[in-house]
Every structure is written in structure tokens, then in C-alpha cells.
Phi, psi and omega in degrees: 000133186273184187320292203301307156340281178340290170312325224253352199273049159259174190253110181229062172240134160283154188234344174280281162316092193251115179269116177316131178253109177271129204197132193238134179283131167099182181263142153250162183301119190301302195287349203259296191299328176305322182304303186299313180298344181274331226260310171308317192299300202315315207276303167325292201287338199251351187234349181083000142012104171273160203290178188222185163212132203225127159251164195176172083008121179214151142337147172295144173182148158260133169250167199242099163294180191292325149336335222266147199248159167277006187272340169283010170265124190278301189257088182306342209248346184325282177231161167325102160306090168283088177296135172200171232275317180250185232285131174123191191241267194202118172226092143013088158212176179200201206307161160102344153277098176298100119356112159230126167229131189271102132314023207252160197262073188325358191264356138218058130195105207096315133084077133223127204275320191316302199292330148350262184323296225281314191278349161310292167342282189319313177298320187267326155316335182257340189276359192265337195285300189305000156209065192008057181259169178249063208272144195210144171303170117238150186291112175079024205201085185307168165103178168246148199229148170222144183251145205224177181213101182311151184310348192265355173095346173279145188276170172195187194204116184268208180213137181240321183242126147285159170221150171195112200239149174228153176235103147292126176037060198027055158228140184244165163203181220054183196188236199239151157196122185266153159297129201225248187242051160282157158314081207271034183252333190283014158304335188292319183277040188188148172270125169260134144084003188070029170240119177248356173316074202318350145332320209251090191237189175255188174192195196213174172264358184275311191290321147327342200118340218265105182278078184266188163215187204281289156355280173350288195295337191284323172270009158285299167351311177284309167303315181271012169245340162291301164330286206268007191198316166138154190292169198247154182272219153302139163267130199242000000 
């Protein structure tokens, strides 16, 4: 178990702080949700708002964490090209992709950003465990991982989920963004995540086999962030 595990297993869910679950219909706009999550962030620290978790949707578009390198935009002309605020390198997304972005007050729970991140991880492993994937940490390889064995019989390991969180004045926003049905070729025009390892890919819960759907992921989703985080408020 690494260090940050280690640190991270105590129980930091609330029972108090109930985040409004939110969940949007249709593609949303990159630039329309950054506005609400900032706007949303602002509002937890200066008015006591309550957080929130918003699943959604986005347009094909790449966005760039702070990590991001430019050689690792393979097709600068694909899609839109998003610089943004939080933690990571350059990842990809669009329809066929869950969103989930976490608005929550770290200051009650916990005030660690590291174990933060550690219980993002935790939340999409168990909602991925509700269709019996074996969703996995790697040591030095952000995201969630699943290991496979290529038609050639060797094994490798793909990334199903990203995560990239920014926290202002202990409150967060980005989140998570799992593989559903995506187009997994527009992957092609970006190193995700800055692994160029040929071992190394992306994949889906369709591409696994699986018919799942979006629906689907929400209600594991939903059921694994009361494990890990604390029951939920209203749905809006």
C-alpha cells in the first residue's frame, strides 16, 4: 500500500455537509461550466452555498493542466484546445464521457488535498466495482487503471478514468471524467496524461464489453460517493 493510502484510510465523510447532486442533460459548454464551477466554488467560501456535484457532458474539446506540455498536443486544429486551471496534462473530452465535477469544502473533510484526491480514486473504483471492473491506483500514473491482456497475449493497462482537481482557499472544483462510450480515437490527437508508453492506453466500460450507459454510471456514482464522502443532498 503506498504512503498516501496509508495516510489516507481514516474516514473523512461527512454526515453533515450533504452536496447537492446535480446532473445535466444534452452537451454542456466548457467555457459555460468553468464559469458555474468558479462561480459555485466562490460562493461555498464567501456565502456557505452548498457544494455541489454536477455531472454533465461536454463537446469534443482537449483541455491542458498545469503539467501540460505543448509537444503533447498531437493535432493542435482537431478540437478546441482548453487551458485550465487544474492539476494535470492534457486530456480529452467528449459525449459518451461522464463528467462529475466536485464543488465540496475541504474544510469539512479533512483539509488534505492529497487524501482528497485519494478518495476521488476511491469514488470512481467502487462505482466501477457496480460492473464488476477492477478499476486500480498506479504509483506515479494519475487516473484509474484497468489491466487487460492485448490480442497478442501481453498484458497492458489502460486508463478509464481521469481526475484533475484545483482547490481555492480549501474548496474544490474539476473532478473526475470516466469512460462511458466515447469515440476512444480522439484520444489520438493528445499523449493523455503525458504517457506515450505503448502498454499504455485508454479504454471504456462499451470497450470492456459492457453495455453500459451514462444513466448507468450515475447511479453507481451516486451510491459510491455516499460510501466515500457522505450522504448527498437534494437533486437539482
Amino acid at each position: 500500500m503506498s504512503e498516501t493510502a496509508t495516510a489516507c484510510n481514516s474516514a473523512r465523510r461527512s454526515e453533515t455537509a450533504r452536496p447537492e447532486w446535480r446532473i445535466s442533460d444534452g452537451l454542456t459548454d466548457y467555457e459555460t461550466a468553468l464559469s458555474e464551477m468558479e462561480a459555485r466554488a466562490a460562493a461555498i467560501r464567501a456565502e456557505g452555498a452548498p457544494e455541489q456535484v454536477w455531472l454533465l457532458e461536454h463537446p469534443p474539446l482537449y483541455t491542458a493542466g498545469t503539467s501540460s506540455k505543448p509537444e503533447d498536443l498531437l493535432t493542435p486544429d482537431r478540437f478546441p484546445v482548453y487551458q485550465t486551471g487544474r492539476g494535470g496534462q492534457y486530456t480529452y473530452h467528449g459525449p459518451g464521457q461522464r463528467i462529475a465535477y466536485a464543488m465540496l469544502d475541504l474544510k469539512e473533510r479533512g483539509a488534505d488535498v492529497r487524501c482528497y484526491v485519494h478518495d476521488l480514486e476511491e469514488w470512481v473504483i467502487r462505482a466501477l466495482a457496480h460492473f464488476n471492473v477492477v478499476g486500480e491506483r498506479r504509483e506515479g500514473r494519475v487516473g484509474i487503471w484497468v489491466a487487460r491482456t492485448d490480442p497478442g497475449g501481453n498484458g497492458r493497462e489502460d486508463k478509464i478514468a481521469a481526475i484533475g482537481v484545483r482547490v481555492r482557499r480549501w474548496v474544490t472544483f474539476h473532478g473526475v471524467a470516466i469512460n462511458v462510450e466515447p469515440d476512444l480515437s480522439h484520444f489520438g490527437g493528445i499523449v493523455p496524461c503525458g504517457i506515450g508508453d505503448a502498454n499504455l492506453g485508454v479504454t471504456s466500460l462499451v470497450d470492456l464489453g459492457l453495455p453500459a450507459t451514462l444513466h448507468d454510471l450515475d447511479v453507481a456514482l451516486e451510491s459510491a460517493f455516499a460510501e466515500v464522502f457522505g450522504p448527498i443532498g437534494r437533486k437539482v
